[in-house]
DRENKOLRO-800866 format. One record per residue (C-alpha): residue in one letter; x, y, z. Coordinates in nm, 4 decimals. Example, Ala and Ser with C-alpha at 12.3 -4.5 7.8 and 13.67 -1.06 7.14 Angstrom:
! DRENKOLRO-800866
+------+----------+----------+----------+
| roro |        u |        v |        w |
+------+----------+----------+----------+
|    A |   1.2300 |  -0.4500 |   0.7800 |
|    S |   1.3670 |  -0.1060 |   0.7140 |
+------+----------+----------+----------+
END
This chain:
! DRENKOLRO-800866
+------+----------+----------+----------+
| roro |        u |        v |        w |
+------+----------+----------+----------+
|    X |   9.3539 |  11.3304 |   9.7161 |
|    X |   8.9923 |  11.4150 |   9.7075 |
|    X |   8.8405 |  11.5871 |   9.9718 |
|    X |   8.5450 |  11.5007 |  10.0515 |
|    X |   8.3137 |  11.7753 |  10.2738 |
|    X |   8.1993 |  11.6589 |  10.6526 |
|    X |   7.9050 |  11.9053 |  10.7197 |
|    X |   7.6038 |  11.7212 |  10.8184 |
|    X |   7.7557 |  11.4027 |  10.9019 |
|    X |   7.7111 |  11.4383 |  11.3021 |
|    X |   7.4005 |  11.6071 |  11.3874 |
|    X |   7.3708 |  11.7528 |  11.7327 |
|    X |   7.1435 |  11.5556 |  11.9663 |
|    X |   7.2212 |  11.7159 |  12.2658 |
|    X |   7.4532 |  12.0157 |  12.2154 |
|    X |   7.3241 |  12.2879 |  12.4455 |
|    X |   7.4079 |  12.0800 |  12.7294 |
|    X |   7.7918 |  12.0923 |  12.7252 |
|    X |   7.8235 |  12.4558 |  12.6297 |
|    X |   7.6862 |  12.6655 |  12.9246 |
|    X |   8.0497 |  12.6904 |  13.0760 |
|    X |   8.1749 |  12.8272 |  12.7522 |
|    X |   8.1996 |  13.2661 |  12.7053 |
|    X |   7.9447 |  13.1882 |  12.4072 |
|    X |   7.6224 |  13.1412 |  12.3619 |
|    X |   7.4076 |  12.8175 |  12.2151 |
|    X |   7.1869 |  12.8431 |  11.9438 |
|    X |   7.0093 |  12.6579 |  11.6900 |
|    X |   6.9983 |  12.7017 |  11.2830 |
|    X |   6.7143 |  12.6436 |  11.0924 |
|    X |   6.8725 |  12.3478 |  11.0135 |
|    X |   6.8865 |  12.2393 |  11.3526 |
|    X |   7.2871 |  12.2533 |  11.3775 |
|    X |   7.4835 |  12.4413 |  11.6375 |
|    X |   7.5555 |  12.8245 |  11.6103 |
|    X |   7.7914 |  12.9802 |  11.8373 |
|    X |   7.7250 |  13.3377 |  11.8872 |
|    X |   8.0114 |  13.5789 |  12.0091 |
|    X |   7.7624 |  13.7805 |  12.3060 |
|    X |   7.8885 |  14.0725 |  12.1538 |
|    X |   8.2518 |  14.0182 |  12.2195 |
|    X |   8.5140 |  14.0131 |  11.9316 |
|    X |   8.6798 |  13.6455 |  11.8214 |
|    X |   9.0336 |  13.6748 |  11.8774 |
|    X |   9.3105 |  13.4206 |  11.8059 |
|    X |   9.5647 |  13.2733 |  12.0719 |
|    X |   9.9140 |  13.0446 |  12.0942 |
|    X |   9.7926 |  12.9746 |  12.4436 |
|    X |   9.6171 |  12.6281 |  12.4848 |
|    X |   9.3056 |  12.6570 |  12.6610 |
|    X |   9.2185 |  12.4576 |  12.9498 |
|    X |   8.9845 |  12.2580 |  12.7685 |
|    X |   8.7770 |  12.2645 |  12.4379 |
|    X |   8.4482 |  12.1115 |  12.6507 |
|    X |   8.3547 |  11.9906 |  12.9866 |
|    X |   8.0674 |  11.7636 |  13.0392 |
|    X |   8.0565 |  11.7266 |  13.4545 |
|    X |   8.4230 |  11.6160 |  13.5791 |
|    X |   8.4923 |  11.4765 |  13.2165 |
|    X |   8.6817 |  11.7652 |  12.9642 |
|    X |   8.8270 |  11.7465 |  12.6064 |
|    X |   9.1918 |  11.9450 |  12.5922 |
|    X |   9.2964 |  12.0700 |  12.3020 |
|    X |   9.5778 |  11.7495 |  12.2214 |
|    X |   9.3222 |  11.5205 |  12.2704 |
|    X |   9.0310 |  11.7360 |  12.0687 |
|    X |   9.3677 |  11.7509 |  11.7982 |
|    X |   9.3873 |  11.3732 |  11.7673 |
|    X |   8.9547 |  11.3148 |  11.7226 |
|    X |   9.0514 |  11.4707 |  11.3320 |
|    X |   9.2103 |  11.2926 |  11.0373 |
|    X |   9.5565 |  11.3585 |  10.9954 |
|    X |   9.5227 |  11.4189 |  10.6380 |
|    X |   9.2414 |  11.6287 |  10.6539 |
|    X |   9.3809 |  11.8577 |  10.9710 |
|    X |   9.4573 |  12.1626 |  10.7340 |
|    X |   9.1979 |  12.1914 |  10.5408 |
|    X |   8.8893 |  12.1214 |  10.7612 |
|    X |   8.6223 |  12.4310 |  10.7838 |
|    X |   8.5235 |  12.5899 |  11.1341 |
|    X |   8.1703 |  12.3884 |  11.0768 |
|    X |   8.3452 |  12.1032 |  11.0347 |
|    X |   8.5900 |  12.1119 |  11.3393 |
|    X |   8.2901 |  12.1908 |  11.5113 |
|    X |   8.1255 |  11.8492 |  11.3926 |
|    X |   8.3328 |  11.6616 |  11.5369 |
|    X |   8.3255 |  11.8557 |  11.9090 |
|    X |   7.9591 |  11.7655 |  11.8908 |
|    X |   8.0322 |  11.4168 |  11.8268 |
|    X |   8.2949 |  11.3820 |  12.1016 |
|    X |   7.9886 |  11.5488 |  12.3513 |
|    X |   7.7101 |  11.3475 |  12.2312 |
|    X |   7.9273 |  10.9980 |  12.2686 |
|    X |   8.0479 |  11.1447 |  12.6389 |
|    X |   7.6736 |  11.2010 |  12.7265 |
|    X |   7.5451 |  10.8881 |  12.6111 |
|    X |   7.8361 |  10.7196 |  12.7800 |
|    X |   7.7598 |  10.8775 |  13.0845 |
|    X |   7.3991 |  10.7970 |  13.0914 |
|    X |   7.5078 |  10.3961 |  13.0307 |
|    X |   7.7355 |  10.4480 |  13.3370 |
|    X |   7.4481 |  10.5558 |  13.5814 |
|    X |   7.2577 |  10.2888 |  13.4707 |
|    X |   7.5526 |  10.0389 |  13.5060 |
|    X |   7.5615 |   9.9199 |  13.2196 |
|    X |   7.9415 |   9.9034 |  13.1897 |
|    X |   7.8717 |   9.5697 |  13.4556 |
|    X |   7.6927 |   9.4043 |  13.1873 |
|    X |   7.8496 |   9.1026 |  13.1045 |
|    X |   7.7208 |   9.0364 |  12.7540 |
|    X |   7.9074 |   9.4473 |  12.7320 |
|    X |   8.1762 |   9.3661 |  12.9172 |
|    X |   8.2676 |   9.0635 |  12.6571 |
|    X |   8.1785 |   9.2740 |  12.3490 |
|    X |   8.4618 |   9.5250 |  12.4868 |
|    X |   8.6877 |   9.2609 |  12.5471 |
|    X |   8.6696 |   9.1382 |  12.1857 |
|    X |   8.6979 |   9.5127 |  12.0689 |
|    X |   9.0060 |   9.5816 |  12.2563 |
|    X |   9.1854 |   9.2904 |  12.0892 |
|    X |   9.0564 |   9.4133 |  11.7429 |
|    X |   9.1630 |   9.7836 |  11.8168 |
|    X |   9.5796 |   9.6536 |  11.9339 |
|    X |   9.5801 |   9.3681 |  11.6678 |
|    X |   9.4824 |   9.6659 |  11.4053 |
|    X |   9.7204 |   9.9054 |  11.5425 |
|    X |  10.0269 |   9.6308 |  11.5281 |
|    X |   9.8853 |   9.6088 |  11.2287 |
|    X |   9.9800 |   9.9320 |  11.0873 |
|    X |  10.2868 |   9.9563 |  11.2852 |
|    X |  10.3926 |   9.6539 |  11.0914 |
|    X |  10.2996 |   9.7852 |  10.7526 |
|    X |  10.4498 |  10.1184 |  10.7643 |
|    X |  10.8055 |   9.9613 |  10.9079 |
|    X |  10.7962 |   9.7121 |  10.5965 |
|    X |  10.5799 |   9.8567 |  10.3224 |
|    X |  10.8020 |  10.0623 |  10.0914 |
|    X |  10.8247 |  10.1482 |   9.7237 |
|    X |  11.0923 |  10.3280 |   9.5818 |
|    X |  11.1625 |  10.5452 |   9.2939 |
|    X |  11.2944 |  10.2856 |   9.0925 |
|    X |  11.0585 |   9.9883 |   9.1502 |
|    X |  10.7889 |  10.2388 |   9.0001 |
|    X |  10.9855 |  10.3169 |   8.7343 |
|    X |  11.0160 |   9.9419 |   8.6678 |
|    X |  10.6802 |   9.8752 |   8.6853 |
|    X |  10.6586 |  10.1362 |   8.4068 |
|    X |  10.8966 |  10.0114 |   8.2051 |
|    X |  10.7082 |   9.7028 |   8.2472 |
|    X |  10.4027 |   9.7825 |   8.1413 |
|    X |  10.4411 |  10.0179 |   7.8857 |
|    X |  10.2133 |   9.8883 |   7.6596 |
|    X |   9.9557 |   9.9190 |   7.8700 |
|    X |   9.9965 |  10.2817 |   7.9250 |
|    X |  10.0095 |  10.3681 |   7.5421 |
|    X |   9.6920 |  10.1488 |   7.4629 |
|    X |   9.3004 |  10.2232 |   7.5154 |
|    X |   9.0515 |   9.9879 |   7.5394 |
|    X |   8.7093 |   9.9521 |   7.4463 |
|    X |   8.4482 |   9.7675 |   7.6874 |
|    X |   8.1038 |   9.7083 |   7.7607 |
|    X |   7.9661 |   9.6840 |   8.1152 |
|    X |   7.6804 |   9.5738 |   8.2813 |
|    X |   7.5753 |   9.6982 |   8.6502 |
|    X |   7.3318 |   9.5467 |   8.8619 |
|    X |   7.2638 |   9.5868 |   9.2296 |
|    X |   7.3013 |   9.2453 |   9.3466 |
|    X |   7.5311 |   8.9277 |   9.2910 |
|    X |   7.2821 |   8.7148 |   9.2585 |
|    X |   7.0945 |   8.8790 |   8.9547 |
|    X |   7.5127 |   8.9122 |   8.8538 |
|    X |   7.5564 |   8.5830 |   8.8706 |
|    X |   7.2377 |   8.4868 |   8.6693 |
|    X |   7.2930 |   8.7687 |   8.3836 |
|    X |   7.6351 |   8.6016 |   8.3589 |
|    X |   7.5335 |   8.2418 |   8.2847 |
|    X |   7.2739 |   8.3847 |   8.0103 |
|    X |   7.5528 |   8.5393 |   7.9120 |
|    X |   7.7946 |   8.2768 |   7.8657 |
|    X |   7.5132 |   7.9818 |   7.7424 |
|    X |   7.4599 |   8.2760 |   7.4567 |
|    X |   7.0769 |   8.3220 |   7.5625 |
|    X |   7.0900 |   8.7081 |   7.5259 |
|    X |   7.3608 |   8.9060 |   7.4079 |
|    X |   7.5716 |   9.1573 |   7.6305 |
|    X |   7.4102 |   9.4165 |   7.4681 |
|    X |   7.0607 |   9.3411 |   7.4997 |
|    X |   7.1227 |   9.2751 |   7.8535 |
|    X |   7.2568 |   9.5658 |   7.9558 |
|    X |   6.9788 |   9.7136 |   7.7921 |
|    X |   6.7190 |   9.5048 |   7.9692 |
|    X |   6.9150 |   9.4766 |   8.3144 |
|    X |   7.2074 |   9.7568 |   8.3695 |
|    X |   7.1783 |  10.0119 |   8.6400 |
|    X |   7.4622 |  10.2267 |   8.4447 |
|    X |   7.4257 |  10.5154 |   8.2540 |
|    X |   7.5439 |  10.3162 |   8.0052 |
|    X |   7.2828 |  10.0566 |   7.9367 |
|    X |   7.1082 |  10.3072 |   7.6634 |
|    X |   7.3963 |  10.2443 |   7.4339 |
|    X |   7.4240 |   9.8649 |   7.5162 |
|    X |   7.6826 |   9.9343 |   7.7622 |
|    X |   7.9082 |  10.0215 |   7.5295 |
|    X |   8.1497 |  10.2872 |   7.7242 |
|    X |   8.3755 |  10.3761 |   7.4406 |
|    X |   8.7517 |  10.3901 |   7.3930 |
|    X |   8.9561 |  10.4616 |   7.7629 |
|    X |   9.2993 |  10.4887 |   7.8406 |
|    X |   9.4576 |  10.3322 |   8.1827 |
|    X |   9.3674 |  10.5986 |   8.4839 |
|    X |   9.0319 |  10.6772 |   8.2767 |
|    X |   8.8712 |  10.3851 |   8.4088 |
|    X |   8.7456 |  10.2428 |   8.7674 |
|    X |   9.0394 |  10.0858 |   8.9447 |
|    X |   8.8150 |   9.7174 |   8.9774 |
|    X |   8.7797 |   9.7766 |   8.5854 |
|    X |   9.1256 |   9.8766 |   8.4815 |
|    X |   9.2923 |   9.5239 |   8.7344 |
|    X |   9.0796 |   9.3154 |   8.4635 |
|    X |   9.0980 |   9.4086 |   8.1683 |
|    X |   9.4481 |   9.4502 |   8.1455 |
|    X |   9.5068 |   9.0494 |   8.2010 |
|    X |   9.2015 |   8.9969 |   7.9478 |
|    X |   9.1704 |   8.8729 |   7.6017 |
|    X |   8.9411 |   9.0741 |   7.3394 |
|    X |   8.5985 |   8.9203 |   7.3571 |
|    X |   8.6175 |   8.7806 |   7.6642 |
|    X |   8.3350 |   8.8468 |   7.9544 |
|    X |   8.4921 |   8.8880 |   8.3114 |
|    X |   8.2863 |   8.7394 |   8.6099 |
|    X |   8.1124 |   8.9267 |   8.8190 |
|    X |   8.2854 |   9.1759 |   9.0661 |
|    X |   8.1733 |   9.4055 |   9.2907 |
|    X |   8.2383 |   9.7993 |   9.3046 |
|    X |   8.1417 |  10.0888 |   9.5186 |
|    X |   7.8333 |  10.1116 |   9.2177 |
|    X |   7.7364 |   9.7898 |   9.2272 |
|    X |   7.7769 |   9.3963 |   9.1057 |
|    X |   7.9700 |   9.4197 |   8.7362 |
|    X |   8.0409 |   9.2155 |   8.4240 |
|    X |   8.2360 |   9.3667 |   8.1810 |
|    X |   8.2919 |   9.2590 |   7.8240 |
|    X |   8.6213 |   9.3496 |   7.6499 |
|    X |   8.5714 |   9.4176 |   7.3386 |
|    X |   8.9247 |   9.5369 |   7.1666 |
|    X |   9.2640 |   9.7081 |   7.2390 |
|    X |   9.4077 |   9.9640 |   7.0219 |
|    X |   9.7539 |  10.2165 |   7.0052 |
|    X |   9.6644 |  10.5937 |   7.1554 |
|    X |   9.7718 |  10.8747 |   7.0191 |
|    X |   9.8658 |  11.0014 |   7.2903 |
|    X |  10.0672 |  10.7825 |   7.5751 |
|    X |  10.0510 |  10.7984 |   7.9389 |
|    X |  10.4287 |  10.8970 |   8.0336 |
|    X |  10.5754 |  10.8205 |   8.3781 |
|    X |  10.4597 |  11.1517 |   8.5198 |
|    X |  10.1147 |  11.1149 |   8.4390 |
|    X |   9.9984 |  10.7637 |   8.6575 |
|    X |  10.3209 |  10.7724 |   8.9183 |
|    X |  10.1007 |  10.8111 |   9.1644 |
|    X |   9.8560 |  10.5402 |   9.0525 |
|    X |  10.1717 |  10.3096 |   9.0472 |
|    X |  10.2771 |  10.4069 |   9.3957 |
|    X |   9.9373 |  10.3264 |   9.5397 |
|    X |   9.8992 |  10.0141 |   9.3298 |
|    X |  10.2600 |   9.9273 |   9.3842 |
|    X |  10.1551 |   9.9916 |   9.7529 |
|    X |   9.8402 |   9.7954 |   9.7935 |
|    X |   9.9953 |   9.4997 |   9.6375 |
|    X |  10.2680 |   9.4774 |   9.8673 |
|    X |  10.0502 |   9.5499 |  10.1611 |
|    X |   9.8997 |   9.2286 |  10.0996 |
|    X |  10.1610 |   9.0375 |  10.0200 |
|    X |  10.3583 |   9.1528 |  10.3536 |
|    X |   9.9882 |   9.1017 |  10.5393 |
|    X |  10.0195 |   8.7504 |  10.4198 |
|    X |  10.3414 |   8.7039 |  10.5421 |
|    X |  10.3670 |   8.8374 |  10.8459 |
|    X |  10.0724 |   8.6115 |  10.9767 |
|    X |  10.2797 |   8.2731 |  10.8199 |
|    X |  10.5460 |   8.4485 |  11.0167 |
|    X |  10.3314 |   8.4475 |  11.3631 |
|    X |  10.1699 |   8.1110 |  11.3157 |
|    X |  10.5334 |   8.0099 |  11.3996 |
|    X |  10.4994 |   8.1134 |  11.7315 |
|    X |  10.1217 |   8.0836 |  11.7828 |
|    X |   9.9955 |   7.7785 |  11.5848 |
|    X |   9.6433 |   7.7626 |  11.4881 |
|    X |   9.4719 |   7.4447 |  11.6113 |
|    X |   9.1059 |   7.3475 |  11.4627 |
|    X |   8.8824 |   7.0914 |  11.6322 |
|    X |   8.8110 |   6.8439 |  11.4479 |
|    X |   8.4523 |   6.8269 |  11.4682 |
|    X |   8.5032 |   7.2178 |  11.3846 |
|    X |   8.3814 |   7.1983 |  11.0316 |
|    X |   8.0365 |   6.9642 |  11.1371 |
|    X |   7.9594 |   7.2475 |  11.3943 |
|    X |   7.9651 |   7.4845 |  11.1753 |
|    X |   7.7423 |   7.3245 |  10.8996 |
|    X |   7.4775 |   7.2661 |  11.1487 |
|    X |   7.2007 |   7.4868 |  11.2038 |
|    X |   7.2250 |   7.5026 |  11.5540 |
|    X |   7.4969 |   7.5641 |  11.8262 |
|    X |   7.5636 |   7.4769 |  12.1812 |
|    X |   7.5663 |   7.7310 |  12.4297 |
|    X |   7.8157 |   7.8485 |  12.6344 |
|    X |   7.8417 |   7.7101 |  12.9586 |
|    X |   8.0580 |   7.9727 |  13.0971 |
|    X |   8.3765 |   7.8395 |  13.1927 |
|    X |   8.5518 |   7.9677 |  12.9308 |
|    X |   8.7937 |   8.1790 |  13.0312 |
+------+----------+----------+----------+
END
């Protein structure tokens, strides 16, 4: 798993404010972050809990509940700057939250709706994920099967060009050039790619399975050698990719190598499927019901408003 650094990502707005009951002193960096000082007493380390990690007024943040703020996956390996991020989050939400209280805000019924909605996302997410871990599982075997399976795949390489744009729409148009053969994949990743790339024509040379993106490596697998995928986006950008050939490697992926790509792929896959299935499962019980002049409503430009009798 990568791990990916938090400094910087909460930056203090009010800091100085909650730490005045703490034995340290505030201070700001160049920087502007926070900088606790020791007052010229030694740091020690304790098994003892302390009463509480920050108070703000009558509100405080224990220790458990400072504990559950961080990742679970990143608990071991976050820095002291880090940990400390996320105490200056928790204090600059409780101070903003505090200031929306005094100005009663929390009567507010376009807020008070808003929450209402939020709630139901938050429980319908956590069921959720309850649901998935009780009935998402891959074993041992079923990735060696998939192996097995696709063996080919892991002793081939394949040889692509790509083309990476920022939007769909300028996607979409490259891609109809492209397949009315009014400019060749080349020349337009040369005119029109983003990538690194689109010096060499897009051309990104000869890759083996787990050496290229995940959105890249789903397609080409299932494609035939000159073929030119639609456009798809990625964490870079909209992309068309243009498979160009397959060949034998020299040197095979064995089982060891991607059984971790095959558990998460293995896993995503039958996340969905199970999503999928488990909401056919509660229609059942809760049957969805359209109105029938649903579909005019919602191609019109404008909408009624709500009386307020809905409940």
């Amino acid at each position: 798993m990568r791990y990916i650094k938090l400094n910087g990502v909460f930056r203090l707005l009010f800091v100085c404010l909650f730490l005045p009951l703490l034995p340290v002193a505030c201070d700001r960096g160049e920087e502007g972050d926070l900088v606790l000082s020791q007052d010229n007493t030694t740091a020690s380390t304790t098994t003892t809990s302390l009463d509480y990690f920050v108070r703000i007024g009558d509100h405080t943040l224990s220790e458990d509940e400072f504990l559950r703020l961080l990742p679970e996956e990143f608990r071991g390996m976050l820095t002291y700057e880090e940990k400390l991020s996320y105490l200056q989050r928790w204090a600059d939400t409780e101070l903003l939250y505090l200031a929306a209280v005094s100005r009663d805000l929390l009567d507010d019924p376009v807020l008070v709706q808003k929450l209402k909605q939020q709630q139901r996302e938050f429980v319908a997410n956590h069921l959720l994920q309850q649901m998935l871990e009780e009935r998402v599982v891959v074993t041992e075997t079923e990735i060696s099967d998939f192996y097995a399976e696709h063996l080919d795949e892991y002793a081939s390489e394949y040889r692509y060009r790509e083309i990476v744009v920022r939007s769909q729409q300028e996607a979409e148009e490259i891609y109809r050039n492209l397949k009315s053969k009014k400019i060749s994949f080349s020349r337009a990743a040369e005119k029109h790619s983003q990538s690194s790339s689109a010096r060499v024509g897009g051309d990104m040379g000869w890759l083996a399975k787990g050496a290229m993106p995940p959105e890249v490596e789903e397609r080409i697998v299932k494609m035939k050698p000159k073929e030119i995928s639609q456009p798809f986006e990625t964490a870079w950008g909209w992309t068309i990719i243009y498979f160009r050939e397959k060949r034998q490697s020299s040197n095979a992926l064995d089982l060891l190598e991607v059984k971790d790509e095959i558990l998460r792929y293995l896993m995503m896959e039958r996340r969905r499927r199970v999503y999928r299935e488990y909401l056919e499962e509660l229609q059942q019980s809760y049957p969805i019901i359209y109105h029938p002049q649903l579909e005019a409503r919602l191609r019109a430009n404008e909408f009624v408003p709500d009386s307020g009798q809905n409940p």
